[in-house]
C-alpha positions in Angstrom: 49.7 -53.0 -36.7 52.6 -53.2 -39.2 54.8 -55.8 -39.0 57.9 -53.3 -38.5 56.5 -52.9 -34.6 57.0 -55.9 -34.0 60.5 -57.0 -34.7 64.2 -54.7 -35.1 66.1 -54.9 -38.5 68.5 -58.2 -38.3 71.6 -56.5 -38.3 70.8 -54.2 -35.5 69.6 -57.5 -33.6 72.8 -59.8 -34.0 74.8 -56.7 -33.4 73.3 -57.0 -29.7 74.3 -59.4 -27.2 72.3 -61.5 -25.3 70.4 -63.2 -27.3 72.0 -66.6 -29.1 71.9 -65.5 -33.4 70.8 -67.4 -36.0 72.8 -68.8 -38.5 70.5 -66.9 -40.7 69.5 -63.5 -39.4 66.6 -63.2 -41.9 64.7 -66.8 -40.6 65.2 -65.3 -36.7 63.7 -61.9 -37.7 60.9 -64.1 -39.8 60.3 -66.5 -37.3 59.8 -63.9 -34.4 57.4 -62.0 -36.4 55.6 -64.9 -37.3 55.3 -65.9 -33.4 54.5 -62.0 -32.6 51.7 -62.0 -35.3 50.2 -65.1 -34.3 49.9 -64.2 -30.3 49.9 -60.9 -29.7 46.6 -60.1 -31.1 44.3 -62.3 -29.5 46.5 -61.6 -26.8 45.8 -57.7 -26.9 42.0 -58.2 -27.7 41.2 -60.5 -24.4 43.4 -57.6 -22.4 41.2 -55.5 -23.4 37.9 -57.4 -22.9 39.9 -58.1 -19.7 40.4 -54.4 -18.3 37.0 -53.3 -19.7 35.3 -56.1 -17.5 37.3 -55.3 -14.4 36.2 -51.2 -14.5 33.5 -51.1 -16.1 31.8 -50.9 -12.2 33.6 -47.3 -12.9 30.7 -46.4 -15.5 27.8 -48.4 -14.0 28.6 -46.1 -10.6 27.1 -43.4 -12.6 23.7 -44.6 -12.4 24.1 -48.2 -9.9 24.6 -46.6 -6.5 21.4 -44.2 -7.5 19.2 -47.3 -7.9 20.7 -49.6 -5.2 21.2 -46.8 -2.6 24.6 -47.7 -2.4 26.9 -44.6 -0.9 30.7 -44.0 -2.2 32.6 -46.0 0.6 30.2 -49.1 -0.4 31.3 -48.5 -4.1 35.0 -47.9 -3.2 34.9 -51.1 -1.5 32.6 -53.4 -3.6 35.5 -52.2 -6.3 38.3 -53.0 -4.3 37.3 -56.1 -3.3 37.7 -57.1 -6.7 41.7 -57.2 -5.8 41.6 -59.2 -2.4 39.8 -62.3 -4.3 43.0 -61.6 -7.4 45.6 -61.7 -4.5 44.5 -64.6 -2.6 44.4 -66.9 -6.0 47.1 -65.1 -8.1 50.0 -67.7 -7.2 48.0 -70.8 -7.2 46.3 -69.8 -10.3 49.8 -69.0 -12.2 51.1 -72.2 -10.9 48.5 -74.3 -12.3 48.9 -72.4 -15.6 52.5 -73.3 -15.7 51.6 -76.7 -15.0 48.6 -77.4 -16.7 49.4 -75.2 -19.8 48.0 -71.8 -20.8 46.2 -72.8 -23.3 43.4 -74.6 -20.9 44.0 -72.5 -18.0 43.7 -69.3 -19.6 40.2 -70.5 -21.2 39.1 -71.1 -18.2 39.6 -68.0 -16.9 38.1 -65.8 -19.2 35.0 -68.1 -19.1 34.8 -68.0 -15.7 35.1 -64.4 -15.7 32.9 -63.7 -18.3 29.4 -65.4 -16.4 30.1 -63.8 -12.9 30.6 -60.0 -14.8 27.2 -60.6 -16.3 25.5 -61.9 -13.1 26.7 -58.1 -11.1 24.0 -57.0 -13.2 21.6 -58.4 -10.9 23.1 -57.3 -7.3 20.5 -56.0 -5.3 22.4 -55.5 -1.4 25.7 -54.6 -0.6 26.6 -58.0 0.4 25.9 -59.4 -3.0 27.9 -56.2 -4.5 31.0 -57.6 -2.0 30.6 -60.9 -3.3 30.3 -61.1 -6.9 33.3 -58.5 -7.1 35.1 -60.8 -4.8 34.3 -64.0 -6.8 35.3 -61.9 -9.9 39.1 -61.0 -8.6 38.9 -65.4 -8.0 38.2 -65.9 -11.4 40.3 -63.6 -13.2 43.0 -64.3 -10.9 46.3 -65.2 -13.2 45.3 -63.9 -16.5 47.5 -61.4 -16.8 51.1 -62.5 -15.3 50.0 -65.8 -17.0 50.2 -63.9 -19.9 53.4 -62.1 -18.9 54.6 -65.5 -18.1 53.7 -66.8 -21.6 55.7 -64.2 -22.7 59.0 -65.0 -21.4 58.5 -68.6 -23.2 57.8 -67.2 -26.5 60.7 -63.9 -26.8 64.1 -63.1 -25.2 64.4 -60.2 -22.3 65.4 -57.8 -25.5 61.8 -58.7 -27.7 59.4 -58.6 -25.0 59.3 -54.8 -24.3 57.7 -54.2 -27.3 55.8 -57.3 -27.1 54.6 -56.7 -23.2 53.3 -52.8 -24.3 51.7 -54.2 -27.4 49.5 -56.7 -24.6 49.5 -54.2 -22.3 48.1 -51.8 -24.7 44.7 -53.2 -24.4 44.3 -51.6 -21.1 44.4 -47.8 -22.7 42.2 -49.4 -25.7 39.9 -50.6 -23.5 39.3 -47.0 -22.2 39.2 -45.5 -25.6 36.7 -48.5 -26.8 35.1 -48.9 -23.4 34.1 -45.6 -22.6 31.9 -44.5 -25.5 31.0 -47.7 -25.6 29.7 -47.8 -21.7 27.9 -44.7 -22.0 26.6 -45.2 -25.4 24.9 -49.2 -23.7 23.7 -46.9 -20.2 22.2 -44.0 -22.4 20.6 -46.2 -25.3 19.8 -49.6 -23.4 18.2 -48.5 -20.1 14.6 -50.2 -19.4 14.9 -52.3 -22.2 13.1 -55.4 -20.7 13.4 -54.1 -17.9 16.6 -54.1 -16.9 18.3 -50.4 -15.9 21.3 -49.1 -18.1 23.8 -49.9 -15.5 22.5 -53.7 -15.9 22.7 -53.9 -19.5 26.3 -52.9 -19.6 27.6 -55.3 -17.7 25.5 -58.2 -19.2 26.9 -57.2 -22.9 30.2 -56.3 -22.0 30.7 -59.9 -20.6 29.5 -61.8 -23.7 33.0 -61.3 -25.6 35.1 -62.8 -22.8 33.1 -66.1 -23.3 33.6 -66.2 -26.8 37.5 -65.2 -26.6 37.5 -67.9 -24.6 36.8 -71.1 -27.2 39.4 -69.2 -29.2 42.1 -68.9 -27.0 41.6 -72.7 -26.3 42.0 -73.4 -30.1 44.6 -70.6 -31.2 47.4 -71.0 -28.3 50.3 -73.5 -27.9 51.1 -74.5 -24.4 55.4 -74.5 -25.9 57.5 -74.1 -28.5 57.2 -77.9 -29.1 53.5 -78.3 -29.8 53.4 -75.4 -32.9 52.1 -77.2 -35.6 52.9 -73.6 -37.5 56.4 -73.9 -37.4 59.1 -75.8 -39.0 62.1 -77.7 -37.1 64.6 -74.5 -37.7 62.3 -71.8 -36.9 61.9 -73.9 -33.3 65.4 -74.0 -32.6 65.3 -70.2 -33.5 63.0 -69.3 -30.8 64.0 -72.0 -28.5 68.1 -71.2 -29.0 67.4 -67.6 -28.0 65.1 -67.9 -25.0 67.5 -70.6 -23.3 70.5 -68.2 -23.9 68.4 -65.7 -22.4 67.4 -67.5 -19.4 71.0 -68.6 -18.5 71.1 -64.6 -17.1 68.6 -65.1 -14.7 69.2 -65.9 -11.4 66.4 -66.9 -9.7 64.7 -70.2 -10.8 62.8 -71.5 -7.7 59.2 -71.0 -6.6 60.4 -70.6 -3.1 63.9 -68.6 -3.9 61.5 -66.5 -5.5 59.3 -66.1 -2.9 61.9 -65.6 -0.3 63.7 -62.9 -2.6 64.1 -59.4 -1.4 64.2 -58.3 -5.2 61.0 -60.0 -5.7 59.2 -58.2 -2.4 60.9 -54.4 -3.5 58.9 -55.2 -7.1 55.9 -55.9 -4.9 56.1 -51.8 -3.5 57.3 -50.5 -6.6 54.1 -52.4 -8.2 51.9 -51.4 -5.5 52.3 -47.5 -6.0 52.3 -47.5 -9.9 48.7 -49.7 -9.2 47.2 -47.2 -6.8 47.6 -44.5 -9.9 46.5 -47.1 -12.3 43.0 -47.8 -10.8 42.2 -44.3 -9.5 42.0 -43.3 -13.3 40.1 -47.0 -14.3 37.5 -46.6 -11.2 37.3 -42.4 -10.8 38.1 -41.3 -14.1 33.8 -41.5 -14.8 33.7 -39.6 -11.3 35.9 -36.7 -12.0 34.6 -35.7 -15.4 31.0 -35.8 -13.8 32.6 -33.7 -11.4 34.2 -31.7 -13.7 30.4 -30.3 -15.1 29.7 -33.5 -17.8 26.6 -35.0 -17.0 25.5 -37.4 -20.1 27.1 -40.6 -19.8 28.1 -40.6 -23.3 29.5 -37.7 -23.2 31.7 -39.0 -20.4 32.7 -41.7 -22.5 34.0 -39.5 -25.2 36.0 -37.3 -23.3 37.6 -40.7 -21.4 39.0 -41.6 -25.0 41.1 -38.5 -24.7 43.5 -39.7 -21.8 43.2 -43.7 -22.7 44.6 -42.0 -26.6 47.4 -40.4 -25.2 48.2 -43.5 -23.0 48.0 -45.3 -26.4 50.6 -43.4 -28.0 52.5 -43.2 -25.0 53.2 -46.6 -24.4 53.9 -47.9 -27.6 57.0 -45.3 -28.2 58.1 -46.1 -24.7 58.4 -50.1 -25.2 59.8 -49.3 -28.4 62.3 -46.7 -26.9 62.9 -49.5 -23.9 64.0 -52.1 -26.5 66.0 -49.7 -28.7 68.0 -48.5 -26.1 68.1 -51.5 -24.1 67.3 -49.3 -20.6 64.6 -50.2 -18.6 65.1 -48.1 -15.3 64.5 -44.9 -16.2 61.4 -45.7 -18.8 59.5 -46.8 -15.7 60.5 -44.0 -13.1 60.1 -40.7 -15.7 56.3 -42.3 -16.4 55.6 -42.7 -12.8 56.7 -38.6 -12.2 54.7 -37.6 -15.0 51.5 -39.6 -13.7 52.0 -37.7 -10.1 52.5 -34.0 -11.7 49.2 -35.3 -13.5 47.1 -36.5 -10.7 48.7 -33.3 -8.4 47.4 -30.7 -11.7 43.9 -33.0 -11.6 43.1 -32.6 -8.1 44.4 -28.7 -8.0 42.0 -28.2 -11.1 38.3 -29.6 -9.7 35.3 -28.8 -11.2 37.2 -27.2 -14.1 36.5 -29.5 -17.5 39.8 -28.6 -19.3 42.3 -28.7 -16.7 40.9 -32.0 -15.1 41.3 -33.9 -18.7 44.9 -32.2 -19.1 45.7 -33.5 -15.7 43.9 -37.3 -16.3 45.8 -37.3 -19.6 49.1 -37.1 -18.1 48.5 -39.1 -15.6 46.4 -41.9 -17.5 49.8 -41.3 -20.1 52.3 -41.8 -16.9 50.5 -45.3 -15.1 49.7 -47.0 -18.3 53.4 -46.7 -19.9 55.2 -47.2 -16.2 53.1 -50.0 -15.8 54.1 -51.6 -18.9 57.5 -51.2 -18.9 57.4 -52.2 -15.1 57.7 -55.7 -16.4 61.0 -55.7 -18.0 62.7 -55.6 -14.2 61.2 -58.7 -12.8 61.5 -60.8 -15.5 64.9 -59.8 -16.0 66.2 -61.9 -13.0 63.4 -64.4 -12.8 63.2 -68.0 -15.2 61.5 -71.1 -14.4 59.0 -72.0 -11.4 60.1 -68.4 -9.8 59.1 -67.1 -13.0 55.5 -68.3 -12.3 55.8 -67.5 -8.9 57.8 -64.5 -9.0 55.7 -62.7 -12.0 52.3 -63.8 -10.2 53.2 -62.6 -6.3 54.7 -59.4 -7.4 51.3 -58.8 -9.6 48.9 -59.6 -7.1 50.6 -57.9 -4.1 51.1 -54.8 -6.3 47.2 -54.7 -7.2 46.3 -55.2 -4.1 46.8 -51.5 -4.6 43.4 -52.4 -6.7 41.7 -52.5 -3.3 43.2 -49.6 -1.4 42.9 -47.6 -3.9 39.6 -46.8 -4.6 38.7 -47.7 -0.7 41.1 -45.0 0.1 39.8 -42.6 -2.2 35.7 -43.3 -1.2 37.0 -43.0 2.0 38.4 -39.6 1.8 35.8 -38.2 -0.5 33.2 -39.3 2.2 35.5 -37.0 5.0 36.4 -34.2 2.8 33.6 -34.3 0.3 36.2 -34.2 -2.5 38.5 -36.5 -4.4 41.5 -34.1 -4.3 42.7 -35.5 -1.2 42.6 -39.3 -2.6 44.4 -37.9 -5.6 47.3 -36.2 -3.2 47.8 -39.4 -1.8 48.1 -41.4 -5.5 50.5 -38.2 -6.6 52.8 -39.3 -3.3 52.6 -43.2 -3.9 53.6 -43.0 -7.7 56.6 -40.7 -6.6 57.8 -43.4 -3.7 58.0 -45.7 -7.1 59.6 -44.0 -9.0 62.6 -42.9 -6.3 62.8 -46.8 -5.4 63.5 -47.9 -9.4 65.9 -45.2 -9.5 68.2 -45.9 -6.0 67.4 -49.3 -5.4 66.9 -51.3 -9.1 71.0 -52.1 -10.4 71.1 -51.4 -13.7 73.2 -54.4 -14.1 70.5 -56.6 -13.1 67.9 -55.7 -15.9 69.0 -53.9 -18.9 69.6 -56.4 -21.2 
């Protein structure tokens, strides 16, 4: 990552209003790339183990419901119920972390979430499936708008586009790690002490997010205040700039917050950007095998062709975002690509190239809407209603995590094909998309 990504040249910063300038350009552009350098990368790296923990089931279905007996609606909503445990717990848990710090908070979470991935490797009933992925949406509950949250302590509204899709990257990463990876642990591991492929993956895959964890305890800094790393002057930098940027915000209540009609249309935008988000992280496996590739590795190979172009995608788009200093349209023009891309996928079944062209745009069009999603909340949100705000909107929207891959084992059970579920992700991402462009003010969040 070269250090250019992650800051603009000074004088096309303090030629840009909105965030306060430093009396020396040169120590603001130093200091945030001194912040960006020391975050962002152990951000990015527990996103990814993050993501790769949450879909992982998406692999082990390959060879799981097989050896459990489990059918696809038990699958879709052992998955989904992953998302009911994250909604229940998201405010609370972002609360606390606003409270209590994210340094702590956010250690616990990945600890926590770490030992109950490993134990799914020994679910023998549907019940216990329900439960472990319900006690694993508890325990990862917060990490993510606790980072977003983070976030908005660290970089003014103009930084944190680049900053949010260089965190957010880890999702696509995850794929383009996790999937030859997955299939590589399934095809190489199974009956090794005798414990099945499927088991294997999920007890290795869990063993970084409990080591991340001592790290993120030592590395973070709960404020500005407590880095030890940084002089007097480059704190005033950081903290002159975010209070100039928060005095544009107009919500700063918990309740206001969760009272806001702004906050609630986020929610539905959210929610239809999430359905296309998980039917590639829990079907994408599914389709391919579909598709005519049996060998889980091979699956995994061809997944790091759509999680690649997500990559790319997202990266120029937070860049773009920031450069441009529009955030409407670089979440709506995503959302349409990912629906032309799940409507070519499901027109294209069985049929290996055309279903990867298809998951490519649409893996391309969730990932980068999703990311740059997060520039409109936290354009109008500061303070408690940030925590609030940030958290509700994300655990609302992924509730979308539930109904998604419900909805689509559901419909593959009646029709006997996932075309149908993928029609109905195709219409979702399109209501998003029409609601950013009519009912988001541009006004109120490009900055």
């Amino acid at each position: 990552m070269h250090s250019q990504t992650l800051s603009e040249p000074a004088s096309a910063q303090s030629s840009r209003a909105g965030e306060a300038a430093p009396a020396d350009p040169a120590l603001g552009e130093r200091v945030f790339r001194r912040v960006a350098w020391r975050f962002i990368p152990l951000l990015f790296v527990s996103y990814v183990v993050a993501y790769l923990d949450r879909v992982n089931i998406g692999f082990a279905k390959l060879q799981m419901l097989s050896d459990l007996q489990f059918s696809d609606a038990v699958y879709g909503l052992g998955a989904g119920l992953f998302f009911l445990g994250y909604f229940l717990f998201e405010v609370p848990s972002n609360l606390l972390l606003h409270r209590l710090g994210a340094r702590r908070w956010i250690a616990r979470i990945m600890i926590s979430w770490g030992l109950l991935s490993a134990l799914t490797a020994w679910v023998e009933t549907p019940a216990a499936f329900y439960a472990i992925r319900f006690l694993l949406g508890i325990a990862e509950a917060g990490f993510f708008p606790g980072v977003i949250l983070y976030l908005t302590y660290w970089f003014p509204a103009r930084r944190r586009g680049r900053m949010t899709a260089m965190f957010m990257a880890g999702n696509p990463v995850s794929g383009i790690v996790g999937g030859p990876l997955s299939g590589y642990i399934m095809s190489a591991c199974g009956g090794a002490m005798g414990l099945s492929g499927w088991q294997w993956l999920f007890v290795l895959e869990a063993i970084p997010a409990v080591l991340l964890s001592v790290l993120i305890y030592f590395h973070l800094d709960d404020r500005v205040a407590d880095a030890s790393w940084l002089d007097a002057d480059e704190k005033q930098v950081i903290e002159a700039a975010v209070a100039q940027d928060a005095s544009g915000r107009t919500h700063s209540s918990a309740m206001g917050a969760m009272l806001s009609g702004r906050v609630w249309l986020m929610c539905l935008i959210l929610f239809g950007m999430v359905m296309g988000s998980y039917a590639i992280g829990f079907w994408l496996p599914s389709i391919l095998r579909g598709a005519g590739i049996a060998d889980p590795l091979h699956i995994g190979l061809l997944a790091t062709i759509p999680y690649g172009a997500a990559l790319v995608s997202m990266l120029l788009a937070g860049r773009s975002a920031d450069h441009f200093r529009e955030r409407r349209w670089h979440v709506a023009i995503p959302a349409l690509v990912a629906a032309a891309g799940f409507i070519l996928c499901a027109l294209s079944e069985n049929q290996v190239l055309p279903a990867i062209a298809g998951l490519s745009l649409g893996a391309m069009g969730v990932v980068t809407a999703v990311s740059m999603f997060w520039a409109l909340p936290t354009a109008f949100l500061g303070g408690a209603a940030a925590a609030a705000g940030i958290a509700l909107i994300n655990c609302t929207g992924n509730l979308a995590g539930f109904v998604s891959p419900a909805m689509i084992g559901w419909l593959k059970m009646q029709t006997h094909s996932v075309s149908s579920g993928l029609f109905l992700v195709a219409a979702m991402l399109t209501l998003s998309a029409l609601l950013v462009v009519l009912c988001v003010p541009s006004r109120l969040v490009d900055r």
